[in-house]
C-alpha positions in Angstrom: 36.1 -33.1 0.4 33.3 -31.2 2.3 30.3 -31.6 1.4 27.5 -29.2 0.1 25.2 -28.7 3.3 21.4 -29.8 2.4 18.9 -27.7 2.0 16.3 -27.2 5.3 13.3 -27.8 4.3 9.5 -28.6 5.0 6.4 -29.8 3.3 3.6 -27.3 3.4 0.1 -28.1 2.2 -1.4 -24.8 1.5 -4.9 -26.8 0.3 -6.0 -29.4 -1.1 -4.1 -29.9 -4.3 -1.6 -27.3 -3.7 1.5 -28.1 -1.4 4.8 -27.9 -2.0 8.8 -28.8 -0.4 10.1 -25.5 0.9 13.4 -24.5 1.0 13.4 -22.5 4.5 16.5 -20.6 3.9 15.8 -19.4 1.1 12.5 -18.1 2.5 14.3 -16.4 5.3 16.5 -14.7 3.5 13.9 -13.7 1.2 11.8 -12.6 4.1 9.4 -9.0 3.9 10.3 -6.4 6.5 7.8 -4.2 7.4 8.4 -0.6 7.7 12.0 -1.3 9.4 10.3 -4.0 11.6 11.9 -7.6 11.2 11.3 -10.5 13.3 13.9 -12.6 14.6 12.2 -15.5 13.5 10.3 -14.4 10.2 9.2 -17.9 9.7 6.8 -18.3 12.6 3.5 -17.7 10.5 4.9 -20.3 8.4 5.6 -23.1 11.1 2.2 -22.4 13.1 0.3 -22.5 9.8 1.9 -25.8 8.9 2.0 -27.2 12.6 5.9 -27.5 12.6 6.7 -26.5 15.7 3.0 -26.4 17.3 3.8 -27.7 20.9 7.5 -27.8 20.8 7.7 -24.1 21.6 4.1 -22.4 21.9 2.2 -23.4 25.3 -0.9 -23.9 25.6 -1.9 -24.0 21.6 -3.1 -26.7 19.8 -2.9 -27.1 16.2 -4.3 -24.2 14.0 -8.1 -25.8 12.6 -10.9 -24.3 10.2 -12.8 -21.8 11.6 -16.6 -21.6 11.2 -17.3 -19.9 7.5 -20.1 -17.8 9.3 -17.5 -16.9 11.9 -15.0 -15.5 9.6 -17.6 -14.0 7.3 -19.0 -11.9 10.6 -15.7 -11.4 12.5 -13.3 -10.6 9.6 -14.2 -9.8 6.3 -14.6 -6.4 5.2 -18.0 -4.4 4.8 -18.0 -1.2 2.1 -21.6 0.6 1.9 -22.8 0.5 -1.1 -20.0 -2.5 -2.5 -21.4 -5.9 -2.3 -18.3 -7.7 -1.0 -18.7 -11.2 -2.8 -16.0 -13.6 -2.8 -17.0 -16.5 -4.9 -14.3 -19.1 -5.9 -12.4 -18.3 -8.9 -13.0 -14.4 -8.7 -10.3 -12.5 -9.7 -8.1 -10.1 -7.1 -5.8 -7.7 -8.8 -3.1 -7.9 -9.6 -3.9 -11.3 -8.8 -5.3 -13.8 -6.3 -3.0 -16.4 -4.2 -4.2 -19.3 -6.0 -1.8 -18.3 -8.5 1.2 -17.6 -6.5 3.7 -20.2 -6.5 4.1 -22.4 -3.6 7.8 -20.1 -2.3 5.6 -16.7 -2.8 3.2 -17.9 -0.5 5.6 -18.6 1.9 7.1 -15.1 1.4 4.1 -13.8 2.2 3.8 -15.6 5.5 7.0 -13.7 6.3 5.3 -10.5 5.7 2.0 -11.9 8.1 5.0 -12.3 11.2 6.7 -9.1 10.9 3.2 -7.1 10.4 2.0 -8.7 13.9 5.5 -8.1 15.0 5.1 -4.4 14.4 1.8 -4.0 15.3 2.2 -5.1 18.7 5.2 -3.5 19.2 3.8 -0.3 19.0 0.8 -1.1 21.0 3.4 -2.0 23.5 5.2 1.4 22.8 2.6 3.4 23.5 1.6 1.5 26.9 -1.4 -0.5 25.6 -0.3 -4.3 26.0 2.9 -5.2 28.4 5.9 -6.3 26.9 6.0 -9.7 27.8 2.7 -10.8 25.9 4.2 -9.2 22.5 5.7 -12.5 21.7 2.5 -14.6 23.0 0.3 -12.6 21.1 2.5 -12.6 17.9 1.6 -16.6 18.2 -1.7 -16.5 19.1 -2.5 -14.1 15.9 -0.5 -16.2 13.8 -2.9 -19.2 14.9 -5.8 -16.9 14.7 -5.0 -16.0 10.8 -4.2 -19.8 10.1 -7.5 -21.0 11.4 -9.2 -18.7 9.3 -6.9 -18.9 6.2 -8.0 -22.4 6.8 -11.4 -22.1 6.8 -14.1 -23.7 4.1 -11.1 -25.5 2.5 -8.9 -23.0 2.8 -11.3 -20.6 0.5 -9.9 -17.2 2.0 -5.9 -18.5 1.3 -6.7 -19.2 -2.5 -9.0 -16.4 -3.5 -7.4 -13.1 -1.5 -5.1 -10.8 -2.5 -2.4 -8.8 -0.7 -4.5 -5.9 -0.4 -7.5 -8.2 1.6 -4.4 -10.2 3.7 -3.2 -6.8 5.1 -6.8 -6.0 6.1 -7.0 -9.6 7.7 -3.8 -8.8 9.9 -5.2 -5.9 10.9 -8.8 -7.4 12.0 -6.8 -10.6 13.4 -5.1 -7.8 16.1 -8.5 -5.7 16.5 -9.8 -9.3 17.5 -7.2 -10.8 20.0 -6.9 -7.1 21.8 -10.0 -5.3 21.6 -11.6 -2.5 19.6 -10.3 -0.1 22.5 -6.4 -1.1 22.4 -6.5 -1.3 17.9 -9.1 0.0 16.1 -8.3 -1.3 12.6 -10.6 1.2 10.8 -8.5 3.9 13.0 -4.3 2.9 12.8 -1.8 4.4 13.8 -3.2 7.9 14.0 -1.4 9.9 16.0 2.2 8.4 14.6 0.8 9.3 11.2 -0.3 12.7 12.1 2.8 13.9 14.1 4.6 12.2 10.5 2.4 14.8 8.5 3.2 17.6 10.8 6.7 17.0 10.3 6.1 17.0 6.7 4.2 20.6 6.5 7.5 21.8 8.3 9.9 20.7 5.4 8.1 20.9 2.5 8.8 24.8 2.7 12.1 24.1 1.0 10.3 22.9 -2.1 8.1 25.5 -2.7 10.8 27.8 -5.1 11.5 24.7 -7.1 9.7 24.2 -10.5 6.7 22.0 -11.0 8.4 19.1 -12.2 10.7 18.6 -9.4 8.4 19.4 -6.7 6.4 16.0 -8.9 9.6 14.1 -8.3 10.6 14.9 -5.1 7.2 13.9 -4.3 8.1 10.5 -5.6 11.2 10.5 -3.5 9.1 10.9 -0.1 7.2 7.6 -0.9 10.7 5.9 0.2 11.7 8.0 2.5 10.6 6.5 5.5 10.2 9.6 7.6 7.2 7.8 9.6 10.0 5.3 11.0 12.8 7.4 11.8 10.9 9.2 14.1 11.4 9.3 17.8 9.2 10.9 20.4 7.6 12.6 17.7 10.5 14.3 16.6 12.8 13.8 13.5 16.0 14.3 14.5 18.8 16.5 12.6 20.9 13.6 11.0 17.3 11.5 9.7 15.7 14.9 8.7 18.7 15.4 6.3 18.6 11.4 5.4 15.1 11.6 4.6 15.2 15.1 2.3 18.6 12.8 0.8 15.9 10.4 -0.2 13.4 12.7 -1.6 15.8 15.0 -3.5 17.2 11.7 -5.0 15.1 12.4 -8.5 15.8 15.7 -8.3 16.6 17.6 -11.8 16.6 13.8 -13.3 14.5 12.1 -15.9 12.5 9.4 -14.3 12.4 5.7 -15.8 9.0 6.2 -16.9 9.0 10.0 -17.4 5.2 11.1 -18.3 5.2 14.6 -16.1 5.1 16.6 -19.5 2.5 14.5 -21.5 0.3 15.0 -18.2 0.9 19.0 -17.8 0.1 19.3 -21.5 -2.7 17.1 -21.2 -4.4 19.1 -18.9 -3.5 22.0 -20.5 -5.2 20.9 -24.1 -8.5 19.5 -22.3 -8.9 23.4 -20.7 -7.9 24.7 -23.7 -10.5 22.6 -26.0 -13.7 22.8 -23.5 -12.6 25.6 -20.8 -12.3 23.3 -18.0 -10.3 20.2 -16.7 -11.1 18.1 -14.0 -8.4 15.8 -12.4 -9.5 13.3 -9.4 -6.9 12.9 -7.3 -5.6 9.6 -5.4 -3.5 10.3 -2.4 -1.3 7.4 -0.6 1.0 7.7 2.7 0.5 11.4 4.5 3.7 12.0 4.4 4.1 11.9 0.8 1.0 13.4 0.2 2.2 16.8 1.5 4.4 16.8 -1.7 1.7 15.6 -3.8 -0.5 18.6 -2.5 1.9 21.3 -2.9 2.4 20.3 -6.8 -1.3 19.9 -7.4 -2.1 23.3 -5.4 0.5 25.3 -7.7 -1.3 23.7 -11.0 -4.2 25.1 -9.7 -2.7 28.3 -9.4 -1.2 28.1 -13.3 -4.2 26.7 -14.9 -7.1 28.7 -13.7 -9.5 26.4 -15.8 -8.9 23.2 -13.6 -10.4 22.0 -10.8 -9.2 19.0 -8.4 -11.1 16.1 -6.8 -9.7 14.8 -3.6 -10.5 11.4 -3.5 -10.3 11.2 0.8 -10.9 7.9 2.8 -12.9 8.3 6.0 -10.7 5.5 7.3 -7.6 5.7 8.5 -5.5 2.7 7.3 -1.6 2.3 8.1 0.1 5.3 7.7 -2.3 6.3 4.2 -3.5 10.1 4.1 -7.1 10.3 5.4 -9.7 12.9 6.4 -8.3 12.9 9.9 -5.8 14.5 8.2 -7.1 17.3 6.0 -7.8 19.9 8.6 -4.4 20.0 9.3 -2.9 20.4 6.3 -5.5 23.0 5.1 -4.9 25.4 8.4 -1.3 25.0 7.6 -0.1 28.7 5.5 2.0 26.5 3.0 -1.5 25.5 1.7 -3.2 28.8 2.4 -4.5 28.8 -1.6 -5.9 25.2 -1.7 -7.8 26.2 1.6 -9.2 29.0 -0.5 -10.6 26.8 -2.8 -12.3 24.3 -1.0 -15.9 24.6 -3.2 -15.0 26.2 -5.9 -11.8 24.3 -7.4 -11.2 21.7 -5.0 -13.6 19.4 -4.1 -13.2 16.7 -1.7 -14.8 13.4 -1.6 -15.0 11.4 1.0 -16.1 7.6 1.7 -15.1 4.7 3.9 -13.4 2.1 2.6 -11.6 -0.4 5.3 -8.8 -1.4 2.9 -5.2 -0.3 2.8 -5.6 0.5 -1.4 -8.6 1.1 -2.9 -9.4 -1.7 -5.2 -11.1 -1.5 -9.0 -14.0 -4.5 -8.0 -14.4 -3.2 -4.3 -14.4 0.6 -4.8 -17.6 3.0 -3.1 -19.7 4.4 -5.3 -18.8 7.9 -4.5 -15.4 7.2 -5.6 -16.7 5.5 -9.1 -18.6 8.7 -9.2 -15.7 11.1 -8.8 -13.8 9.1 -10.9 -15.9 8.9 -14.0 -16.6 12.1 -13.8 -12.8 13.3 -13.9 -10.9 14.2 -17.0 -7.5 12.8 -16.0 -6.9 10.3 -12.8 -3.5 11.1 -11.1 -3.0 7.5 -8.6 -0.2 7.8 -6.4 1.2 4.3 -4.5 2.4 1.3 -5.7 0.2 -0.7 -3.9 -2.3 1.5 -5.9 -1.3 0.4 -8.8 -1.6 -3.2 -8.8 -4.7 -2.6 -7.2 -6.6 0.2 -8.9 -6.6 -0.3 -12.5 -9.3 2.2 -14.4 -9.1 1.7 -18.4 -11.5 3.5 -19.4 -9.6 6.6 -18.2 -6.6 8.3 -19.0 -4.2 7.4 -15.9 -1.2 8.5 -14.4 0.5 6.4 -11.7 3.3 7.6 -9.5 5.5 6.2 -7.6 8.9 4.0 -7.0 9.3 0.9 -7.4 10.2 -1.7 -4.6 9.5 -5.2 -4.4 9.1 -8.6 -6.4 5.5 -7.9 -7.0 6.1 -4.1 -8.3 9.2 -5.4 -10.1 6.7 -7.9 -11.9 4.4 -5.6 -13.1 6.0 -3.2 -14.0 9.1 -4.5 -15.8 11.6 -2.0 -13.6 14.3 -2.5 -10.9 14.1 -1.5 -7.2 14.1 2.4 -6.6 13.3 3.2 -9.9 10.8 6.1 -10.5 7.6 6.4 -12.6 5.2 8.9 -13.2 3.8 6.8 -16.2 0.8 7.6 -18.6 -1.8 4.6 -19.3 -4.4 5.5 -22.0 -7.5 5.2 -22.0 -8.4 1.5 -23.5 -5.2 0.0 -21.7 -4.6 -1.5 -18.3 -1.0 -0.7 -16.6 -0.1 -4.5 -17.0 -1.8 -8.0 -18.1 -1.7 -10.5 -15.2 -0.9 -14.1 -16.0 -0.7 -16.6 -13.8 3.4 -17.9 -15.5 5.3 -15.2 -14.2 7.4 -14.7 -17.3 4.3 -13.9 -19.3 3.0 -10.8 -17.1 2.8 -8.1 -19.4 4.1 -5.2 -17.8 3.9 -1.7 -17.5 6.9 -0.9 -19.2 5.1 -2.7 -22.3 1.5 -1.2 -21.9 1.7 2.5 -21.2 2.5 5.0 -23.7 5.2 7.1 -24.5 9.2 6.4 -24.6 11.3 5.4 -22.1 14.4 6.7 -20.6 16.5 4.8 -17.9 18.5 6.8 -15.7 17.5 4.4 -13.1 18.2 1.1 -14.5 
């Protein structure tokens, strides 16, 4: 009889206190593309960071030590005007920090750490900024850079960040080992993003005849549609433009699995009604998607001549997010010809800096808590957003589709499910706990019924 193969495994000791057997298949398989980008070897965060394979296949690197605390504080962590970025131990990081993941969470993380650098420096390599041949070198030498400072004062940074602060870590642990000039993290991917948007303003005529609520969902839709990745040369080709409007269309006419669209048209409409004015902030996510978003929003403007719209617009531009590099572009374009019109009357935009890829409740500028507080409604869009940004003493509505263990958590829905959900004022989306099976989700929290077209 044959026998049952073992298990491949490795002891990692994340910190002191905290380390674990891992089953390495089970990590690979579980392992976090990024964007399309996977590396052929997902676990090589994973061995650097536990000195596996340190000098059996990387020359010229020793093992990954603790950086200097005032090194990493000066070199990587993030700096908001006006938001004192304190990190002391024990502070909490929605939707939560890494001291409570489990021990094979962690470790799926470290998958997400190699195909981030992975894709990074591909593209830098794309685009003629680093040779070919020091893509792999330098996936290593950031994966040794990240260790040492995950590492550093205990390994302080690995228990107490969050996903949101790890992505801004990858990005700063590039910007370090190439330069400011060959990746600006405060700048990304720029002129990918932009030619995405332009593609974007080209399509989104075919929505414009369609009612509001479709034009909501399809705008959900484009979240997952990946048009960012499936272009080439800066041009969407035929059979992936028709893939990615399949994609977008694919809530079309349908309930959602959290369905909220009416509650927030006729919540708007009875705030004008009651005190002759609504105000709605507005938070956009990737640009692509936000073409969508904007077209709905500007034809609520033109219905409801008593509300006006907030823009809540970073300064930087992080990953493929919508930014003010942006706005010029899709204000000159004539699909947006009314919103343009606007600008100072009914639409305000607000701008500020913030260096992280979602804006966070405990790390957000002050001109955003302004705009915020100030608003009637919040509309968030992203489900990074969601986890992140949680404001309850507002009344909310999230959009987006859900993908992911982490979104799955949280929310209490499948992959690809869609939600445009309402959470009161008074109530938080979901109730983090640190036993997974005890999360409170959003399923459980927000208001209204339920329908599940999507399950």
């Amino acid at each position: 009889m044959t026998g049952v193969p073992k298990p491949e495994t490795s002891r990692v000791k994340f910190w002191e206190g905290m380390e674990a057997d891992i089953d390495l298949g089970s990590i690979r398989r579980a392992a976090v593309p990024v964007k399309g980008t996977r590396c052929e070897n997902p676990l090589r965060f994973l061995e650097i960071f536990s000195n596996s394979s340190i000098g059996k296949s990387v020359d010229n690197l020793t093992e990954s030590s603790a950086w200097p605390w005032h090194q990493v504080r000066r070199l990587f962590l993030p700096r908001i005007p006006g938001v004192p970025f304190r990190l002391p131990d024990g502070s909490p990081q929605p939707p939560f920090a890494w001291r409570d993941a489990s021990p094979d969470h962690l470790c799926v993380s470290f998958t997400y750490n190699t195909n981030a650098f992975l894709r990074i420096l591909l593209m830098l390599s794309e685009e003629g900024h680093i040779p070919k041949s020091q893509v792999l070198p330098l996936l290593d030498q950031a994966c040794v850079t990240l260790s040492s400072i995950y590492r550093a004062r205990g390994s302080f940074l690995l228990r107490n960040i969050n996903n949101n602060l790890n992505m801004f870590l990858i990005s700063k642990t590039i910007e370090f080992l190439v330069g400011k000039h060959i990746y600006d993290s405060e700048c990304q991917e720029l002129g990918r993003t932009r030619t995405a948007l332009m593609t974007a303003l080209d399509v989104c005529r075919e929505q414009q005849q369609l009612s509001l609520r479709d034009q909501m969902a399809i705008s959900l839709g484009r979240g997952v549609s990946f048009m960012e990745s499936r272009l080439r040369d800066g041009v969407l080709a035929k059979t992936d433009q028709l893939a990615v409007q399949d994609v977008a269309f694919s809530y079309f006419g349908r309930s959602l699995s959290i369905d909220h669209r009416d509650l927030f048209l006729s919540m708007i409409e009875d705030t004008g009604r009651r005190t002759g004015r609504c105000t709605l902030a507005v938070i956009l996510d990737d640009a692509v998607e936000s073409v969508d978003d904007l077209l709905w929003v500007s034809v609520l403007l033109d219905r409801a001549p008593f509300l006006h719209v907030n823009l809540l617009i970073n300064t930087a531009q992080i990953s493929i997010n919508f930014s003010r590099h942006m706005t010029g572009d899709v204000l000159a374009s004539p699909e947006f010809r009314d919103l343009a019109s606007r600008l100072g009357t009914r639409v305000t935009l607000t701008e500020f800096y913030c260096p992280l890829i979602s804006f966070q409740t405990n790390l957000l500028p002050p001109k955003a808590v302004q705009a915020i507080n100030e608003a009637d409604v919040v509309y968030i869009k992203g489900a990074n957003f969601f986890e992140t940004l949680q404001i309850p003493h507002k009344d909310t509505f999230y959009g987006f589709i859900v993908y992911g263990p982490i979104s799955r958590a949280y929310t209490g829905l499948a992959d690809f499910d869609a939600v445009f959900a309402h959470v009161p004022r008074g109530r938080s989306g979901y109730v983090h706990n640190q036993v997974p099976n005890l999360i409170v989700p959003l399923v459980k929290t927000c208001a209204g019924e339920i329908t599940s077209d999507f399950g």
